[in-house]
C-alpha positions as CSV (number, residue, x, y, z in Angstrom):
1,X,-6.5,2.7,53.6
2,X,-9.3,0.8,52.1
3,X,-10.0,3.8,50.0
4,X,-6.2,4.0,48.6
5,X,-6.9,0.0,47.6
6,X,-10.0,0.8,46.3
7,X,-8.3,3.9,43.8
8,X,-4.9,1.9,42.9
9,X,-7.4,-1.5,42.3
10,X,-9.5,1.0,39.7
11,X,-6.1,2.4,37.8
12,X,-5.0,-1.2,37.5
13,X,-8.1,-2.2,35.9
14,X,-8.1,1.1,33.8
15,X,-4.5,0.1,32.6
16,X,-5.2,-3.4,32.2
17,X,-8.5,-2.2,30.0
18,X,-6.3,-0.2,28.4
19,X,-3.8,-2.8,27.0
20,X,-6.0,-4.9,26.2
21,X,-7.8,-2.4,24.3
22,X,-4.9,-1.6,22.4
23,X,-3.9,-5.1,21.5
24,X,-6.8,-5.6,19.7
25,X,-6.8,-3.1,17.2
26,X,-4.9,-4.2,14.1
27,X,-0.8,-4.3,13.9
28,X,0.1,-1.9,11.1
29,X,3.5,-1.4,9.3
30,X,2.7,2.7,9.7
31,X,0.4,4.8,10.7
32,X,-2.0,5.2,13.6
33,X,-5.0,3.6,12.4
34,X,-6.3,1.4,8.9
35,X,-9.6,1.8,7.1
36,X,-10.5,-1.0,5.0
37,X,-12.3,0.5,1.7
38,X,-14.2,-1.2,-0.7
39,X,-12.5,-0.2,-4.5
40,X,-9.3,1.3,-5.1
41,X,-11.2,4.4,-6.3
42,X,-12.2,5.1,-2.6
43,X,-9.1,5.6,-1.6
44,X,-8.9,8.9,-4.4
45,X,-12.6,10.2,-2.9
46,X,-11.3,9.8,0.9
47,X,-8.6,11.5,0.4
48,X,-10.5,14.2,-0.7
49,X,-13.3,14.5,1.4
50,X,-10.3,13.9,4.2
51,X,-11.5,10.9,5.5
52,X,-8.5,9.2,5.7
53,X,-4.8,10.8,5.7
54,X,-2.5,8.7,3.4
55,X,-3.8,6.0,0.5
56,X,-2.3,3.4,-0.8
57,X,-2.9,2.0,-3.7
58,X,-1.9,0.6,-7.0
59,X,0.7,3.4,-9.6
60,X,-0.8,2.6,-12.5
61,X,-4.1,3.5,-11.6
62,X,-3.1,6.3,-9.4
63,X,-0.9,7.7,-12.2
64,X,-4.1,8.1,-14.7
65,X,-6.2,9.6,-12.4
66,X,-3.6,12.4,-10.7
67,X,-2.2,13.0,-14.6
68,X,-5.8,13.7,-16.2
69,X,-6.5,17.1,-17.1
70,X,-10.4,16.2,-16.3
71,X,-9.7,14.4,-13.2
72,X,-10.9,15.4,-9.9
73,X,-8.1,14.5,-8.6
74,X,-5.2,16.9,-10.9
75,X,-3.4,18.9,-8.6
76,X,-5.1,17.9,-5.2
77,X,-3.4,14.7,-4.9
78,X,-0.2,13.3,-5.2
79,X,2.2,10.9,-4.5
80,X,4.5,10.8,-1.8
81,X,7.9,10.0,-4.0
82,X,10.0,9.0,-0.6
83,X,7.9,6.5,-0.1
84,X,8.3,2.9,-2.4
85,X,7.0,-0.5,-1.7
86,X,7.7,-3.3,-3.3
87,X,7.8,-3.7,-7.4
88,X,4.6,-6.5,-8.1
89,X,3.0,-8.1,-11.3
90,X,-0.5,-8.4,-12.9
91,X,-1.6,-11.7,-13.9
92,X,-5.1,-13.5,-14.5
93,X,-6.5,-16.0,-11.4
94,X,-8.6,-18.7,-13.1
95,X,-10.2,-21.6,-10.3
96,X,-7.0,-23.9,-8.9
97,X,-6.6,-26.7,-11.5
98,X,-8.1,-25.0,-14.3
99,X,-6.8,-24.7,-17.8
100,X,-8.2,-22.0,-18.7
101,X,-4.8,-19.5,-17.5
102,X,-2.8,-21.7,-19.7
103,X,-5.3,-20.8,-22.7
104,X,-4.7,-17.5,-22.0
105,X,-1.5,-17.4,-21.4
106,X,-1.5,-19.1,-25.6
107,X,-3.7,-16.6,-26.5
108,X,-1.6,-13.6,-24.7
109,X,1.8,-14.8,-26.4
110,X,0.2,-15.0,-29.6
111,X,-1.7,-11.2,-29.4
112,X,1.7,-10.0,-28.2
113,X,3.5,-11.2,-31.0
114,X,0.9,-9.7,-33.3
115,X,1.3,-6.4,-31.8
116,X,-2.2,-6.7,-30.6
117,X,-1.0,-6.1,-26.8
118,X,1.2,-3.4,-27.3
119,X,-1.5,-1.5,-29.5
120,X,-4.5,-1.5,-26.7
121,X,-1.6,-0.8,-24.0
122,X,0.1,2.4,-26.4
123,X,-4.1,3.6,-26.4
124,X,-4.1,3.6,-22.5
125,X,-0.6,5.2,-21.8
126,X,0.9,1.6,-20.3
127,X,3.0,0.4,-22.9
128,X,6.1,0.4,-21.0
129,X,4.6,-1.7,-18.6
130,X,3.7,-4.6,-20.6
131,X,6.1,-7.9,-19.3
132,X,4.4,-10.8,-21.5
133,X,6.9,-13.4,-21.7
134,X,7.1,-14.1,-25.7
135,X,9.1,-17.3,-25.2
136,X,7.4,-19.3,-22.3
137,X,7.3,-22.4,-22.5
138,X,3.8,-23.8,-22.4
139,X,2.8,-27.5,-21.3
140,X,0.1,-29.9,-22.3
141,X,-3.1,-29.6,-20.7
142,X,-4.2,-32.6,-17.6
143,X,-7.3,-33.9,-17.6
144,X,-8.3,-32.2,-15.0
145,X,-7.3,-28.7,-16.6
146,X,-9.0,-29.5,-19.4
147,X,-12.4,-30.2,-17.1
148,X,-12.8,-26.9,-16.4
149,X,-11.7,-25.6,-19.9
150,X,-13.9,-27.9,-21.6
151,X,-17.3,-26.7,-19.3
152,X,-16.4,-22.6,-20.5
153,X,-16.3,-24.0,-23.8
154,X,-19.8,-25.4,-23.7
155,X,-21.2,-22.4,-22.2
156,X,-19.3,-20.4,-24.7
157,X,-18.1,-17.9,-23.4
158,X,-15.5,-16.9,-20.1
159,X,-17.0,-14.4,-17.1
160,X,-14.9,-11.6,-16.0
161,X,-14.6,-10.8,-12.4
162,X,-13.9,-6.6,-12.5
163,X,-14.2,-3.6,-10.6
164,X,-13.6,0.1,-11.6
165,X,-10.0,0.8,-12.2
166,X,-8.9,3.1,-14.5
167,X,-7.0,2.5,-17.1
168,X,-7.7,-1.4,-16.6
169,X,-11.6,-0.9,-16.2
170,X,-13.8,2.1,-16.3
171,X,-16.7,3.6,-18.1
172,X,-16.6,6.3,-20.5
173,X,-18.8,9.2,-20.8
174,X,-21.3,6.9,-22.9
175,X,-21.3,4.5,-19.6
176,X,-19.2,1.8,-21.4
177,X,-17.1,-0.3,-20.1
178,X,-13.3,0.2,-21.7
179,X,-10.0,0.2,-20.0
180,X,-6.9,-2.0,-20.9
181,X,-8.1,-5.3,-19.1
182,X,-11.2,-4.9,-20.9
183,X,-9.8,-4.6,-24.3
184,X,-7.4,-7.2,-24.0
185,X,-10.0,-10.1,-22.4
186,X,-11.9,-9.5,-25.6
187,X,-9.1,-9.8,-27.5
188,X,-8.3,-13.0,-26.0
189,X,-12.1,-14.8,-26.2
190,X,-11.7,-14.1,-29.7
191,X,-8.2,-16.0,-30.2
192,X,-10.1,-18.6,-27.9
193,X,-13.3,-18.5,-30.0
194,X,-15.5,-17.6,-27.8
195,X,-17.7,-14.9,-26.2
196,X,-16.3,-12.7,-23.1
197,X,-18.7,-11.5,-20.4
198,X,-18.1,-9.1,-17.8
199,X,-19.6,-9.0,-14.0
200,X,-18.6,-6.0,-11.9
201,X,-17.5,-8.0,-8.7
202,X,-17.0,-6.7,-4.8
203,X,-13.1,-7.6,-4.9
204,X,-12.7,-8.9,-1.2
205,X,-15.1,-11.5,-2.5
206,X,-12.9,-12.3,-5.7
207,X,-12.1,-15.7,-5.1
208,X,-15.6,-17.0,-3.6
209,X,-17.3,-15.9,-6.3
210,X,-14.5,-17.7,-8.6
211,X,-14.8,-21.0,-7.2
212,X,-18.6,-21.1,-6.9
213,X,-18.6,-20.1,-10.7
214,X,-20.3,-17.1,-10.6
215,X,-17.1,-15.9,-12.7
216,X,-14.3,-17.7,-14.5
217,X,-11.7,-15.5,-14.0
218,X,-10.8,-12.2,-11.7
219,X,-9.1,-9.7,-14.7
220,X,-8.4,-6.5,-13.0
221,X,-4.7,-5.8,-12.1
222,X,-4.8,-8.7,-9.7
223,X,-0.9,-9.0,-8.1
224,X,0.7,-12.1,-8.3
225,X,1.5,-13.5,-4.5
226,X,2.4,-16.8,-3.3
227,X,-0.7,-17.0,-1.4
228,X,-3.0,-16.2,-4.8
229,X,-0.6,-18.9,-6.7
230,X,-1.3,-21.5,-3.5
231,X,-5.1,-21.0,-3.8
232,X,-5.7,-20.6,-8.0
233,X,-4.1,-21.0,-11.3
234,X,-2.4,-18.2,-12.2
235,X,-1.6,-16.8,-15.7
236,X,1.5,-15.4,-16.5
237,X,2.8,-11.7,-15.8
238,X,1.4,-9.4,-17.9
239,X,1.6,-6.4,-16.5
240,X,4.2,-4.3,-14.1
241,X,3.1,-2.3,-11.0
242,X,3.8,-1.3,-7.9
243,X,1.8,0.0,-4.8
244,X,2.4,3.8,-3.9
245,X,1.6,6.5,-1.0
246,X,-1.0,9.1,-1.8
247,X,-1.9,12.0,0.1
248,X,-3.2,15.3,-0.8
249,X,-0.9,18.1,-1.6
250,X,-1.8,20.5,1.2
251,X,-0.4,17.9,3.1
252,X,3.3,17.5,1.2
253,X,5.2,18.8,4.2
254,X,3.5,17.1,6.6
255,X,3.7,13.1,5.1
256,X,7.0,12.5,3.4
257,X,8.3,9.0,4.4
258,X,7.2,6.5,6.5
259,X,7.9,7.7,9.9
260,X,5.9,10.9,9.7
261,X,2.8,8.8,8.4
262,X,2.9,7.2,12.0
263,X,-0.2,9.4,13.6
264,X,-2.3,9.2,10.2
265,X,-5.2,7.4,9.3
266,X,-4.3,5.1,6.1
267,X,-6.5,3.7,4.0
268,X,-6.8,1.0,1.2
269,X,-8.8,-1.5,-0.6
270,X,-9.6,-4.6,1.3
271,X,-8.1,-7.6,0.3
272,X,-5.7,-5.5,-2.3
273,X,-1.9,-5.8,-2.3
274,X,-2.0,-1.9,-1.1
275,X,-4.0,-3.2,2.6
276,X,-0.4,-6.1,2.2
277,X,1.5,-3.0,2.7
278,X,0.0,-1.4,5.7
279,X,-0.9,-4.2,7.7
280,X,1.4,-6.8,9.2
281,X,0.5,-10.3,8.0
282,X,-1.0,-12.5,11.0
283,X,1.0,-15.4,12.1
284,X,-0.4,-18.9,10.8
């Protein structure tokens, strides 16, 4: 009798061990487990060296990278077209109260009507995602907008917060740093009259390293989210995106929606409106 006790005492504690266990891993919207990766271009290697099962990850990006001839990617990856999250915006995070997303939202309406915009967006194959507003109306600076704009002006110059992202920012064969974003921040420092400088950033750190000023801005295909517009000033839209599924095409029968993504291993960049779509947002 004691040993019968003794056996159903142990399966209780192996169940209750059990629950537990599974209550602390993470809640995901699909699939059996999340890896948090460090760039967006990590979820394009993983997927090949099969690391993970299903990406996901921003459609302009992934778009340039599965479309070009040179690409590692052409023809091994692909995106799962059942499979559509929700439609977001780019915009520019500058530190909360700053002016200096109002002075580029001037300096964006005033390259746009120049042409300027859609010329750098026509040379990176995004022109039909371009959503500056030509007819916002802009306010007058506060004082304490203007704080922040005046110290940038006295160290002349604005820092860029980036990471690799193709076509927003890459290098080229030379090692230079080009891409859309990259282009068009110049652009703007010189409506602005001032120099641009750009610090390759670890994203999930974006807005420490904004509010300590180690940059002035994060430029990169940021999304626009309540959260984002709670915690920094935001410019306006600029861009259209949307978050997709990507998984490798030996794999097209086997992940085509949702529900048969439930026993794979996803994978996305930390702290990127991609990881927004696979986990389920912790109650406040």
């Amino acid at each position: 009798m004691k040993k019968i006790l003794a056996l159903a005492l142990a399966l209780l504690m192996l169940v209750g061990a059990s629950i537990s266990f599974t209550s602390c891993g993470e809640k995901l919207q699909f699939g059996k487990k999340y890896t948090p990766l460090s760039a967006q271009m990590d979820v394009l290697a993983q997927l090949n060296s099969k690391s993970i099962d299903v990406g996901v990850m921003d459609s302009i990006m992934a778009g340039y990278y599965l479309n070009q001839d040179d690409s590692d990617y052409k023809g091994k990856l692909m995106i799962v077209e059942d499979v559509e999250f929700e439609a977001e915006q780019y915009g520019i995070a500058a530190r909360k109260g700053s002016g200096l997303a109002k002075a580029i939202n001037h300096a964006l309406i005033s390259l746009s009507k120049a042409g300027v915009v859609e010329e750098i967006a026509e040379k990176y194959g995004i022109a039909s995602e371009v959503c500056i507003d030509e007819e916002m109306e802009m306010t007058d600076y506060t004082e304490e907008e203007m704080e922040d704009v005046n110290y940038i002006i006295e160290q002349g110059k604005f820092i860029v917060g980036y990471t690799i992202f193709a076509p927003i920012a890459y290098k080229d064969d030379n090692g230079d740093l080009i891409g859309f974003d990259i282009e068009l921040a110049e652009a703007v420092a010189e409506v602005m009259g001032i120099e641009v400088e750009f610090k390759e950033i670890d994203w999930d750190s974006k807005e420490a390293l904004l509010n300590n000023k180690t940059i002035d801005c994060i430029w990169n295909g940021m999304t626009i989210t309540e959260e984002r517009l709670a915690n920094m000033e935001i410019s306006m839209p600029y861009l259209n995106n949307k978050q997709v599924a990507i998984i490798r095409v030996e794999d097209k029968d086997v992940y085509t929606n949702l529900d048969s993504m439930s026993k794979a291993i996803i994978g996305a960049e930390a702290g990127s409106a991609g990881e927004a779509c696979v986990k389920i947002a912790e109650e406040e």
